[in-house]
VOKE-253702 format. One record per residue (C-alpha): x, z, y; residue in one letter. Coordinates in pm, whole numbers, plus 50000, padded with zeros to 5 digits. Layout:
XZYa/...
***
This chain:
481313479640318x/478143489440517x/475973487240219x/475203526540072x/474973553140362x/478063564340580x/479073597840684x/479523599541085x/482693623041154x/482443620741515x/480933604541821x/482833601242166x/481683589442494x/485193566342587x/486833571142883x/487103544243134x/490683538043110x/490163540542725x/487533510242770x/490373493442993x/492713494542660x/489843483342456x/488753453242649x/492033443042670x/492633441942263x/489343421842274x/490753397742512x/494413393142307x/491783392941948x/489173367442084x/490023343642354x/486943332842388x/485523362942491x/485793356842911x/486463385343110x/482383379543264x/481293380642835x/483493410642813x/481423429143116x/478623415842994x/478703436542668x/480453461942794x/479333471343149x/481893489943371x/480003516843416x/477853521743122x/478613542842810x/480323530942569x/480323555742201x/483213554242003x/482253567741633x/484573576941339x/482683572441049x/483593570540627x/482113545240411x/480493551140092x/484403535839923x/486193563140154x/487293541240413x/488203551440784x/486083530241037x/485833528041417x/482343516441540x/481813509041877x/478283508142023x/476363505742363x/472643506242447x/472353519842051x/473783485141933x/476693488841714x/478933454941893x/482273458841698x/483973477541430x/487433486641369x/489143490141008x/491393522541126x/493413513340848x/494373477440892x/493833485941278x/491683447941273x/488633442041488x/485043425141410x/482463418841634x/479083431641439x/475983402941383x/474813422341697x/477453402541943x/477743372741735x/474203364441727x/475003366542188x/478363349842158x/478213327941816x/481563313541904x/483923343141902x/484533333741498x/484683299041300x/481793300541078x/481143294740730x/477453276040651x/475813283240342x/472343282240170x/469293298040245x/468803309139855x/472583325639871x/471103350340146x/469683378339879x/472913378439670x/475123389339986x/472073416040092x/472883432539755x/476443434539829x/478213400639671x/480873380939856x/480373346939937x/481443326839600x/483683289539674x/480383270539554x/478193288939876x/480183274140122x/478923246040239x/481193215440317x/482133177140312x/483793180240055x/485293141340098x/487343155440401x/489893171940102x/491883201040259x/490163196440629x/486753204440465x/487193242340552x/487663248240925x/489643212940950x/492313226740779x/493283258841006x/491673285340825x/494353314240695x/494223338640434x/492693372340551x/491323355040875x/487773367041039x/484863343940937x/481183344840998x/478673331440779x/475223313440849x/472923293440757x/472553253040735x/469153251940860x/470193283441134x/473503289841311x/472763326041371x/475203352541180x/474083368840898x/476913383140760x/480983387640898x/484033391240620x/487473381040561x/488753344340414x/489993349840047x/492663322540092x/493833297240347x/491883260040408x/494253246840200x/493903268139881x/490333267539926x/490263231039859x/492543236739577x/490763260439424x/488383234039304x/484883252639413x/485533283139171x/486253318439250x/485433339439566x/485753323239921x/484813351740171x/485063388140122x/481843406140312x/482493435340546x/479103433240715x/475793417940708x/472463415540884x/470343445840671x/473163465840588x/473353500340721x/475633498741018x/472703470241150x/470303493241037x/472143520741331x/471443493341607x/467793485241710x/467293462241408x/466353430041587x/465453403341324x/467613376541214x/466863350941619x/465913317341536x/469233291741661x/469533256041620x/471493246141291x/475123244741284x/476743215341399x/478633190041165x/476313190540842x/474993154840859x/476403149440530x/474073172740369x/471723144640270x/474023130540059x/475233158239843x/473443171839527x/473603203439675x/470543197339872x/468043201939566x/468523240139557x/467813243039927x/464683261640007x/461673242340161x/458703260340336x/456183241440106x/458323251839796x/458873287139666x/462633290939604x/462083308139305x/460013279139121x/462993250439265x/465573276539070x/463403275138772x/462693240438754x/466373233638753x/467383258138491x/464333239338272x/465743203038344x/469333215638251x/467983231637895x/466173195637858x/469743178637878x/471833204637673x/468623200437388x/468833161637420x/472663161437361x/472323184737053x/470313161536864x/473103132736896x/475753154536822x/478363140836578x/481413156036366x/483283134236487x/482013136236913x/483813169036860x/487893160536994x/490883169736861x/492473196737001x/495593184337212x/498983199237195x/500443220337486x/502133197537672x/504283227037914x/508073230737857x/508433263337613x/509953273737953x/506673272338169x/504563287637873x/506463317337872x/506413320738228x/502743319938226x/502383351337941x/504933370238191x/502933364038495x/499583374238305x/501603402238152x/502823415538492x/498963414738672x/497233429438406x/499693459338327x/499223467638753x/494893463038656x/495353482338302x/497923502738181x/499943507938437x/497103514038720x/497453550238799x/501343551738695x/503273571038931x/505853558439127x/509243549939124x/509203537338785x/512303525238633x/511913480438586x/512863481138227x/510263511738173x/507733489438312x/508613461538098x/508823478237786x/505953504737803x/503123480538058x/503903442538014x/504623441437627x/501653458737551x/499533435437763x/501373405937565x/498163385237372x/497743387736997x/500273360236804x/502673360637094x/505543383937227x/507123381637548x/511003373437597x/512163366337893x/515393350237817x/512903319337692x/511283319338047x/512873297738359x/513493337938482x/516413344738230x/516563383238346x/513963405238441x/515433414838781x/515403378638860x/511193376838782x/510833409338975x/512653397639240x/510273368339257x/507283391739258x/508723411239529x/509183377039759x/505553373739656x/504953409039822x/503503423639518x/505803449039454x/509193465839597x/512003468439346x/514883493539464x/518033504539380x/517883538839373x/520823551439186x/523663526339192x/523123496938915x/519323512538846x/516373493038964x/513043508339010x/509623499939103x/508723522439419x/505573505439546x/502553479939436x/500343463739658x/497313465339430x/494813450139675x/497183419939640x/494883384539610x/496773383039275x/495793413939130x/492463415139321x/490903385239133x/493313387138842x/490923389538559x/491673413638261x/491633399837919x/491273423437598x/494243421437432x/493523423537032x/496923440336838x/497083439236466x/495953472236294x/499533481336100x/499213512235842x/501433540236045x/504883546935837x/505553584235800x/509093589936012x/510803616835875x/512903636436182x/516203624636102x/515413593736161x/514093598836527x/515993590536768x/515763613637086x/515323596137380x/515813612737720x/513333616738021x/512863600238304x/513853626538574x/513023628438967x/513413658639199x/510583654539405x/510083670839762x/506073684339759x/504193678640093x/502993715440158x/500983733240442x/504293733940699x/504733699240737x/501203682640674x/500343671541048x/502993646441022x/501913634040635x/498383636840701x/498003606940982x/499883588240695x/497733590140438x/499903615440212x/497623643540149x/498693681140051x/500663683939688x/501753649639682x/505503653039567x/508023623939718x/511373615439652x/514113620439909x/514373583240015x/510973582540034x/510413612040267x/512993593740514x/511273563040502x/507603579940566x/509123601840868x/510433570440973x/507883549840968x/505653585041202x/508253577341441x/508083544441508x/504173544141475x/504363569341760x/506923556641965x/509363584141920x/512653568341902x/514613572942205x/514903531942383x/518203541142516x/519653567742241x/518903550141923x/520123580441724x/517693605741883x/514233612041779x/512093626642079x/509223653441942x/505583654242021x/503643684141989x/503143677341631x/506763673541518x/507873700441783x/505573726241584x/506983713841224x/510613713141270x/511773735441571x/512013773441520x/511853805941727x/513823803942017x/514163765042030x/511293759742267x/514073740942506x/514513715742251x/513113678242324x/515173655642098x/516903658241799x/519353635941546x/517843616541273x/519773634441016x/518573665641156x/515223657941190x/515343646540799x/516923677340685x/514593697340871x/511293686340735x/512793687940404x/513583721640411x/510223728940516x/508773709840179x/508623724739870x/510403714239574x/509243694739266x/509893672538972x/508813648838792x/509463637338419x/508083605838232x/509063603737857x/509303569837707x/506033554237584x/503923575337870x/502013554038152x/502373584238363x/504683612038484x/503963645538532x/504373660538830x/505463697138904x/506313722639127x/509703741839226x/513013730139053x/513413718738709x/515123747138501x/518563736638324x/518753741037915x/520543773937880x/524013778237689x/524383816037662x/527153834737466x/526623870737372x/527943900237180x/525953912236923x/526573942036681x/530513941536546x/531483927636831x/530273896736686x/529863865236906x/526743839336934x/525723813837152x/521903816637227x/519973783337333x/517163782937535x/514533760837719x/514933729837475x/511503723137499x/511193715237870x/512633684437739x/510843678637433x/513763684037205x/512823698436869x/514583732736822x/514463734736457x/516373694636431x/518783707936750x/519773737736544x/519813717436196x/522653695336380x/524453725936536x/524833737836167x/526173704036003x/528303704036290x/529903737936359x/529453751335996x/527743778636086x/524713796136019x/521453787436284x/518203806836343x/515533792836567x/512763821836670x/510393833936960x/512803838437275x/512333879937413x/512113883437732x/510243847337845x/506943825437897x/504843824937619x/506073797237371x/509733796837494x/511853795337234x/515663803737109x/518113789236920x/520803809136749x/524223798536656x/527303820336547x/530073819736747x/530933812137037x/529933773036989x/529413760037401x/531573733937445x/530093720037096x/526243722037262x/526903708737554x/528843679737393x/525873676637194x/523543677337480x/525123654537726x/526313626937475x/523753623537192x/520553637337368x/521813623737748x/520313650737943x/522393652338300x/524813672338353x/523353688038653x/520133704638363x/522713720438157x/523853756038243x/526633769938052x/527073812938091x/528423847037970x/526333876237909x/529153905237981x/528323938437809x/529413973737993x/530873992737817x/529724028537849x/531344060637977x/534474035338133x/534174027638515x/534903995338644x/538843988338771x/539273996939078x/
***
């Protein structure tokens, strides 16, 4: 995290009652740390800088030094406290502690988490090897050394004790926030790595292979390494020459239920299309959009996905399973419609899901001749953009400006500002009280009496003050695009021309990629009448009219909300009225 150079945003002296708060989170985060430690690193009446700072990767981080010593930092985000190598090398027993090897020390100093084989354990003690057993996912963790107990380095657990064990000494144990040499140690006054005795509970060391690869002060690491990789090539040569035909086995059979097979290709299917295809796709999708267009495509060469083989039988039954997993939320949000409206992509399972090239077949592309597309309609959502008016209450969310959200989504965010600044009135559940912030978004001239309002006002009110915007994905896109103001309807027009002739006049078709010159081939198998598509007078550059005799409307529209299944709402039927001259209008 610490690794490339920060930016500093600010630096504050804390107040003393802010210090009070502080102390006490310590307290409630480490027990350990005695109210005598606590004064002890942070003296009553010395100063204490609080600095906002962004990492290199963008993140928001609260550091909080005295005497120039950086002792903890804050994730803003995740609002979760460390104590820096600074206090743990004064207090090594705020965190459990993960041992490793002296040789692993240069691959975290470039950056690299600790890997399941660094961590050093018995092994024989199954799933009490890591932190007897009580270690959780996401916990805080130290690292040190076996031959020093001293920190070098502070991070987060992967996975619990238990799924360490099971993990079989492959894949990532710890994820590294901080480490001695990195740059936030580098802000402090860059005492060396203090000499401690070694950890306690590593007797067993002596009788584990593990012990060749540690480094001895005789030995130079570099020539142990080297030795071993030489001994290894001895044994793979050796083997080679008694290879036989028939050493090589036969390759066994499957033995999974077709049942758990398929499974498997729709769980691989599902984390790769959120780590591929489907990584920057905006949200809500629709579930059988995500299906079709991200996890079939991610399906390996030779096989196809079908859920009705899997123990799943329907799709909303797996996605409900991946939502229990909290990998995704599936809503309904038009009645019998499910649709994706959030991923969590730093998930463990899509984290360290690992991305396989999928290979497809290279098929000769068949012409398609127009008649024999079928049109298929867009995805559409009205969209409410986050403008300048109401961005001090999207901002401290992390929505920035020109973001576009849908309606339920908009109630859920101001909800969720509420509650995150204890806004709701305790006694009048139904009453939101403002702070400044709100006050100045919502409330208008001559309101300045007004404390409190309704929820449903308060929604309303911050809607109004967003701007409007759409969105429309057409099937086979990863991605929708976004846009401001409201979606113009297709235009049914009748008119008058010369003779007192009627047409109807078409117009915005391609908004919603329908092809005008197929649209007005239909109109004239169907209405058996003659059709002209040209240049529409009078609009945006590339708008475009079709031309129909008579007064065919009810026809169109029939056309357009049964065939093409546009809604109804995007289809504007009207009369251009000609006045007549020298007659006045009845009175």
């Amino acid at each position: 995290m610490f690794l490339k150079a920060y930016r500093v945003k600010s630096n504050i002296q804390m107040k003393g009652s802010d210090k009070k708060k502080f102390k006490a989170e310590l307290r409630k985060k480490f027990p350990l740390l005695t109210e005598e430690r606590l004064n002890e690193l942070l003296p009553t009446k010395d100063e204490v800088v609080l600095s906002k700072i962004y990492t290199f990767n963008g993140d928001s981080v609260l550091v909080y030094t005295h005497q120039k010593n950086p002792l903890f930092f804050e994730l803003e985000k995740d609002k979760v406290i460390f104590p820096t190598v600074y206090t743990l090398w004064k207090y090594p027993d705020l965190l459990p502690s993960f041992p490793t090897w002296p040789l692993v020390l240069p691959k975290i100093a470039n950056g690299a988490d600790l890997m399941i084989p660094g961590i050093v354990v018995d092994y024989e003690r199954g799933d009490k090897a890591y932190l007897n057993g009580k270690l959780k996912r996401d916990d805080a963790v130290y690292v040190n050394l076996t031959n020093n107990r001293a920190a070098v380095a502070v991070g987060v657990s992967y996975h619990s004790s238990e799924d360490l064990y099971m993990a079989g000494r492959r894949g990532k144990g710890l994820k590294i926030l901080h480490f001695a040499g990195d740059k936030l140690w580098e802000s402090g006054s860059k005492v060396p790595l203090p000499t401690m005795n070694p950890p306690d509970g590593l007797d067993f060391i002596n009788h584990t292979e593990e012990n060749q690869y540690v480094s001895d002060d005789e030995n130079d690491p570099a020539e142990e390494i080297e030795s071993v990789q030489d001994d290894r090539v001895e044994e793979v040569v050796e083997g080679a020459k008694d290879l036989q035909v028939q050493d090589v086995p036969e390759v066994e059979e499957d033995p999974r239920s077709p049942q758990e097979i398929m499974d498997e290709l729709l769980e691989n299917a599902f984390l790769q299309a959120w780590k591929t295809s489907a990584k920057k796709a905006e949200l809500p999708m629709l579930t059988s959009n995500f299906f079709r267009v991200h996890m079939v495509s991610q399906c390996p060469k030779g096989k196809s996905l079908d859920v009705k083989k899997s123990s799943y039988k329907k799709l909303s039954k797996f996605l409900s399973e991946k939502s229990k997993e909290g990998l995704i939320t599936v809503k309904e949000l038009t009645k019998g419609v499910e649709s994706i409206t959030d991923v969590k992509r730093d998930h463990e399972k899509i984290q360290h899901f690992r991305v396989i090239k999928v290979v497809k077949d290279e098929e000769p592309e068949e012409e398609v001749l127009p008649c024999d597309m079928k049109y298929e309609p867009p995805e559409i959502t009205e969209l409410f953009i986050v403008s300048g008016p109401v961005q001090a209450i999207f901002k401290p969310l992390g929505i920035p400006k020109g973001r576009g959200l849908t309606g339920p989504q908009v109630r859920e965010e101001v909800k969720r500002y509420v509650l995150e600044n204890d806004m709701q009135d305790p006694e009048r559940k139904s009453l939101v009280k403002l702070n400044p912030e709100m006050a100045g978004v919502v409330l208008g001239k001559g309101e300045n009496g007004v404390f409190s309002l309704k929820w449903d006002d308060l929604h309303s009110r911050i809607q109004a003050k967003m701007s409007n915007g759409f969105s429309l994905r057409f099937p086979g896109e990863a991605e929708s695009k976004v846009s401001k103001g409201a979606l113009e309807p297709i235009e049914i027009t009748t008119a008058t021309r010369s003779g007192n002739k009627k047409v109807t006049l078409v117009h915005r078709l391609e908004l919603f990629r329908i092809s005008p010159k197929e649209f007005a081939q239909k109109l004239q198998v169907g209405v058996a009448a003659s059709t002209s598509v040209h240049e529409a007078p009078n609009q945006k550059p590339g708008a475009v009219e079709v031309l129909v005799q008579g007064n065919q409307t009810s026809f169109i529209s029939k056309l357009l909300l049964q065939e093409y299944k546009i809604p109804r709402k995007y289809v504007k039927e009207q009369e251009v009225v000609k006045k007549k001259k020298g007659k006045n209008p009845p009175k």
